[in-house]
C-alpha positions as CSV (number, residue, x, y, z in Angstrom):
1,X,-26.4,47.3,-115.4
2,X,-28.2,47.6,-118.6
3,X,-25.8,47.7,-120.9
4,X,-25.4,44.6,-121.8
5,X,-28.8,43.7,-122.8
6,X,-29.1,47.6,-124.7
7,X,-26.1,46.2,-126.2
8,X,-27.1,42.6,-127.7
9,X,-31.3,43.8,-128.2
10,X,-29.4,47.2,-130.4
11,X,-26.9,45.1,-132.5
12,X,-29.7,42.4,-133.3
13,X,-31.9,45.0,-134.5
14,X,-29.2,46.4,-136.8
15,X,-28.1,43.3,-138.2
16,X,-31.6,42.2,-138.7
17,X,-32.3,45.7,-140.1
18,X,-29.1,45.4,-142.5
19,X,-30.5,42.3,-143.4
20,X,-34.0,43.2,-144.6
21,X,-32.6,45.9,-146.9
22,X,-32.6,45.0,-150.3
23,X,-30.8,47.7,-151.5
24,X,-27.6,47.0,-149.1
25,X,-27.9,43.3,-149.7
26,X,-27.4,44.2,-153.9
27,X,-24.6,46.3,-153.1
28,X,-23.0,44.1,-151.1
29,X,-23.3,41.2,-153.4
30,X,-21.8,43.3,-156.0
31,X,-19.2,44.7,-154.4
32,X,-17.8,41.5,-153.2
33,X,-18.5,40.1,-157.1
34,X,-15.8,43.0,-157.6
35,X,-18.4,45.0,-160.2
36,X,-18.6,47.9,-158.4
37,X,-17.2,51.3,-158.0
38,X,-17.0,54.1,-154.9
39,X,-20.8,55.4,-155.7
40,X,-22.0,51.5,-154.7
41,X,-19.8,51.8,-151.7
42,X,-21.0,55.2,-150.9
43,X,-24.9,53.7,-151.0
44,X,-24.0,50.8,-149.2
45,X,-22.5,53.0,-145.9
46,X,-25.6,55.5,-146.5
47,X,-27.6,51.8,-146.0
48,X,-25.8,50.4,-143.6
49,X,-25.9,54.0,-141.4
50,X,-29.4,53.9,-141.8
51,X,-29.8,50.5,-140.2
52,X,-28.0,51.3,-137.2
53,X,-29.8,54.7,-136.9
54,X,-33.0,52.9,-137.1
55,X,-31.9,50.3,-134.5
56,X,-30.7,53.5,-132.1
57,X,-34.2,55.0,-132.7
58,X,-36.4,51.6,-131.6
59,X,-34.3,50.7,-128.3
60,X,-33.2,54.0,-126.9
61,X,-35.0,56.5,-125.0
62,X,-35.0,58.6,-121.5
63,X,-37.4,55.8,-120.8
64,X,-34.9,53.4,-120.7
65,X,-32.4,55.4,-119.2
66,X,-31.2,55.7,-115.7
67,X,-32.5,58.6,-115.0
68,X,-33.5,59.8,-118.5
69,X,-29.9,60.2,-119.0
70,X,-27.1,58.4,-121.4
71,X,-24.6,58.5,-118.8
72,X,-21.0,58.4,-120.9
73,X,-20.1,55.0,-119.4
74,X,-23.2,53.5,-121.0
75,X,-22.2,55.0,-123.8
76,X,-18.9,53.9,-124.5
77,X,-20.2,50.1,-123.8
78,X,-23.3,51.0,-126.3
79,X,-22.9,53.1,-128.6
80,X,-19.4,52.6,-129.2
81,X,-19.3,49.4,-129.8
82,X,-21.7,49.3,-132.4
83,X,-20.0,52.5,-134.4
84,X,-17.0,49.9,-134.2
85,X,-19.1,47.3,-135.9
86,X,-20.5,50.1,-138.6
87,X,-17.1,51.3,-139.3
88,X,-15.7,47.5,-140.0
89,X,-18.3,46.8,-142.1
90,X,-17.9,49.8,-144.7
91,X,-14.4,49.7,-144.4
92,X,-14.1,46.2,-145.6
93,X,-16.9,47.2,-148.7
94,X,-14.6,50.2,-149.4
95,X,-11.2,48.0,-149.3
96,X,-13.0,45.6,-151.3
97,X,-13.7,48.4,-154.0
98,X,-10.5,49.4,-153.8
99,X,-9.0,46.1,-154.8
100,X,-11.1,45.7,-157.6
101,X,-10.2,49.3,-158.8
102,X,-6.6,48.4,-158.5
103,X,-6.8,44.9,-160.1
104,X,-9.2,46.8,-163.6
105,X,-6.1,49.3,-164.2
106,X,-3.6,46.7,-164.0
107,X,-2.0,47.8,-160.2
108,X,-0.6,45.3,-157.9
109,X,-0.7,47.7,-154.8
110,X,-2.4,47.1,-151.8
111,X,-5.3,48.8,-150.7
112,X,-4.5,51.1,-148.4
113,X,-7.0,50.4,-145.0
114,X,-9.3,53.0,-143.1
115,X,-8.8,53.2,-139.3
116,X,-11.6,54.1,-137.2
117,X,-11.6,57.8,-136.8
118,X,-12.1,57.9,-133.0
119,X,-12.6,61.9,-133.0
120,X,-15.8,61.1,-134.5
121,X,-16.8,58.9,-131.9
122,X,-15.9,60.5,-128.9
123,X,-17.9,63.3,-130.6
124,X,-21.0,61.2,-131.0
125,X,-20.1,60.2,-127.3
126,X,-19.7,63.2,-125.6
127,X,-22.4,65.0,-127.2
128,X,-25.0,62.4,-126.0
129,X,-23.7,61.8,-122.6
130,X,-23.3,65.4,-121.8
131,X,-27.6,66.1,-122.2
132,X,-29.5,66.4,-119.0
133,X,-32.2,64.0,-120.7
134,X,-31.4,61.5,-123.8
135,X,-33.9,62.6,-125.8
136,X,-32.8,66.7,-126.2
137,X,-29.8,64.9,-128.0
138,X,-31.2,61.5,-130.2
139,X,-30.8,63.4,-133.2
140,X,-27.1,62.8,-133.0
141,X,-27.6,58.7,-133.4
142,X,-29.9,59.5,-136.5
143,X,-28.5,61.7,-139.4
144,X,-24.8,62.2,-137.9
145,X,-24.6,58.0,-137.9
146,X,-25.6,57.7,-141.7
147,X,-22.7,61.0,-142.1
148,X,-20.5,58.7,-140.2
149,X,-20.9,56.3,-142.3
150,X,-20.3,57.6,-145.7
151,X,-17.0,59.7,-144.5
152,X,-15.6,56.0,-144.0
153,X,-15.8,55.5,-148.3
154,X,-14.1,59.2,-148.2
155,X,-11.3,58.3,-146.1
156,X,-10.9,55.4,-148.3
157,X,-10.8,57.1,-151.3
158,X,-8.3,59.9,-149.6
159,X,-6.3,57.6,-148.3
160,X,-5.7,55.6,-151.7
161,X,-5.2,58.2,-154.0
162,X,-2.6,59.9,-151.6
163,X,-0.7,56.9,-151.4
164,X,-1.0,55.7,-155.5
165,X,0.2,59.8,-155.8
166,X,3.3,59.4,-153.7
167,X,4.1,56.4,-155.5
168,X,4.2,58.1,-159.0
169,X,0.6,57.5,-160.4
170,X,-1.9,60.1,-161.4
171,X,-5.1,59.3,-159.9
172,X,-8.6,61.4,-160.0
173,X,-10.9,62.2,-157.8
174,X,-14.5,63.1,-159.0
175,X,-17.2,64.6,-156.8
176,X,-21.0,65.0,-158.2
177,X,-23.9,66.9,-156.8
178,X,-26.9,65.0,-155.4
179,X,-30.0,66.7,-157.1
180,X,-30.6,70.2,-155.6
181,X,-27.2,70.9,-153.7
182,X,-26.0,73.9,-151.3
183,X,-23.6,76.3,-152.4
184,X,-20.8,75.0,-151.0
185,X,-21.3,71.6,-152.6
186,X,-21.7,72.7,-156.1
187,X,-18.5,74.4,-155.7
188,X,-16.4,71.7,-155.0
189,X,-18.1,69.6,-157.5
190,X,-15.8,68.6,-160.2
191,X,-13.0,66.5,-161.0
192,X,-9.2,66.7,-159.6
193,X,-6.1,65.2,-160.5
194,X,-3.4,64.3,-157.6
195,X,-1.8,66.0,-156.3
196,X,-3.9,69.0,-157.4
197,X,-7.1,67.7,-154.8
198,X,-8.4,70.0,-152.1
199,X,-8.5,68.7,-149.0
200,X,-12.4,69.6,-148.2
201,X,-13.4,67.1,-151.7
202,X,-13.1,65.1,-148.8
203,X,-15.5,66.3,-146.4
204,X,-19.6,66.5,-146.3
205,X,-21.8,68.1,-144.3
206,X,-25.1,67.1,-142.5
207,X,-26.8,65.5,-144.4
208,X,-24.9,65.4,-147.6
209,X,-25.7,62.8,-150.2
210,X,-22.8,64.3,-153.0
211,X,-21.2,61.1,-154.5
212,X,-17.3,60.7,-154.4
213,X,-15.5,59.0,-157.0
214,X,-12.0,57.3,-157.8
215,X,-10.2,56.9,-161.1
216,X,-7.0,55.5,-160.7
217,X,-6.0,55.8,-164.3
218,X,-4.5,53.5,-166.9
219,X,-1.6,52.3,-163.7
220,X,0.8,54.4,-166.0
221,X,3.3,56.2,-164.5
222,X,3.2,60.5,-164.8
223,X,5.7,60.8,-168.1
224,X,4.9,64.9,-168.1
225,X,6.3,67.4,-166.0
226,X,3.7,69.6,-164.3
227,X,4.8,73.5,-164.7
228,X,5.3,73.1,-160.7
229,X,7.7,70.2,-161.7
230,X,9.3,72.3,-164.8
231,X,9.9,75.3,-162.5
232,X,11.4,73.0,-160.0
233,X,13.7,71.4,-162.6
234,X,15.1,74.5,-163.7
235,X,15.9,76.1,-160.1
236,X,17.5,72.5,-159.8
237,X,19.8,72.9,-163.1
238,X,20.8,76.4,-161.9
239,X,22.0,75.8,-158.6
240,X,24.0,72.7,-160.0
241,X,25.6,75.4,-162.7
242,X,26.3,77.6,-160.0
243,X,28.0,75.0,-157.5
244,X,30.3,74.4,-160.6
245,X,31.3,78.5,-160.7
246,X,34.6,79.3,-158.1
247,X,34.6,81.5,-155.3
248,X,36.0,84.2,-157.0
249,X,33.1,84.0,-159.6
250,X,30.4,83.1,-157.7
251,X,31.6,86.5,-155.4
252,X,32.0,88.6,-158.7
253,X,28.2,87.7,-159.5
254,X,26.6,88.1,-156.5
255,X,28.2,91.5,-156.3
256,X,27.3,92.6,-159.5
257,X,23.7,91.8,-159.4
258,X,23.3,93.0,-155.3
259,X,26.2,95.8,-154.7
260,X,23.7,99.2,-154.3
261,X,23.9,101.3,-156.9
262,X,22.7,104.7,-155.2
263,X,22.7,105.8,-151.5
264,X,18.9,105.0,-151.1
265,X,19.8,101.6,-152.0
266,X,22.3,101.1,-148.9
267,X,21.6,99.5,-146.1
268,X,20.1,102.0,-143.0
269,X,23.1,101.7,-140.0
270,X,24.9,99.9,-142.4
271,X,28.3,101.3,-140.4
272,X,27.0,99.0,-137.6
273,X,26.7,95.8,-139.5
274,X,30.0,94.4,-138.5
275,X,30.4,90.8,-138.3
276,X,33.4,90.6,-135.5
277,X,35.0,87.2,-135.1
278,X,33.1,86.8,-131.8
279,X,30.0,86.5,-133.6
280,X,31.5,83.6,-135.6
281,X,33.6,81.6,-133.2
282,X,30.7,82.5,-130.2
283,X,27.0,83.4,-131.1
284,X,27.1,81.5,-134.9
């Protein structure tokens, strides 16, 4: 059985690998100092992706495999467990980030946790355990890790400004370009205003390196009516008139503004439209 020693020799390497990083070692220290924003916690996922990639690249191998093969029930006691470990790690930066964010515009809420998104790993799973030979498939433990990473920070933000939207705030979401971008990602680049944020702000491709960004605003409560909310209001303030109106009036109107007012206008087999009391008492 070799997973336990792929296991312990893989999440030394990453740790020791996080470790040596400079870069994630800064972030870290000033994300937990409470000094930093969702573009530090972005670059420390993208560092702390990169560490596990690099630890997946130095032990794995059809070498090392049975067979040449990542059989699935290596790795779900593998991989797994150490995309668990990644996933903590970034959550608890992002949550930290969060906090901070909250405590600067004056909001005692909660952060609002990220769950590991097991989809994503079973993906990562199946699509190594699947191969004939491991190494026709180690690209998915490289580049799709690091993605994995960084969509932790975007479920955070998502996550965070949905729930300070429900409850009445007016957060923003801002996504920048990285350099040279795709189409696709210079299109969504921009900023957006809850609840006016499109769902795919949210997502990245392969390797993506756009930025997302959260402005939870002054902690003020929305004092403005949208035109959604305006339009709303008004259909609101007309039913109430209406419920006010009698039957007889309430008929008188409805007639006036529906009864046909040529024969084109009536109703085709109109003489057949009879609602009998069976229909009532039985079918309604």
């Amino acid at each position: 059985d070799i997973a336990p020693a792929l296991l312990d020799a893989i999440r030394q390497d990453f740790e020791r690998n996080l470790g040596g990083r400079q870069r994630a070692v800064q972030l870290l220290e000033k994300i937990q100092a409470g000094g930093a924003n969702y573009a530090d916690a972005g670059d420390y996922a993208e560092e702390v992706g990169a560490a596990l990639a690099d630890a997946f690249r130095a032990n794995l191998s059809s070498a090392v495999l049975p067979d040449g093969r990542m059989y699935y029930n290596i790795a779900d006691r593998v991989v797994r467990p150490l995309l668990e470990q990644d996933h903590a790690l970034v959550a608890e930066a992002a949550q930290t980030v969060q906090q901070s964010l909250n405590t600067a515009a004056g909001l005692g809420l909660k952060p609002q946790a990220v769950p590991l998104n097991e989809s994503r790993v079973q993906g990562l799973l199946d699509k190594i355990s699947n191969a004939e030979q491991y190494d026709t498939v180690a690209w998915v433990l490289g580049e799709p890790v690091k993605n994995f990473s960084r969509a932790v920070v975007d479920e955070s933000i998502r996550r965070n400004v949905e729930f300070q939207g429900k409850t009445g705030l007016n957060p923003k979401i801002i996504r920048r370009t990285s350099g040279k971008c795709c189409e696709w990602c210079s299109r969504m680049a921009g900023t957006y205003s809850y609840p006016n944020v499109p769902r795919d702000v949210y997502r990245r491709h392969a390797r993506c390196r756009c930025s997302l960004e959260y402005d939870p605003g002054s902690g003020r409560r929305k004092v403005l009516w949208t035109e959604n909310d305006a339009a709303q209001q008004r259909r609101q303030t007309e039913f109430d008139r209406e419920k006010q109106l009698n039957e007889q009036e309430r008929f008188r109107r409805f007639t006036e503004q529906y009864r046909a007012v040529s024969e084109e206008e009536l109703l085709p087999g109109r003489e057949n439209a009879v609602i009998t009391a069976d229909k009532l008492t039985g079918y309604a």
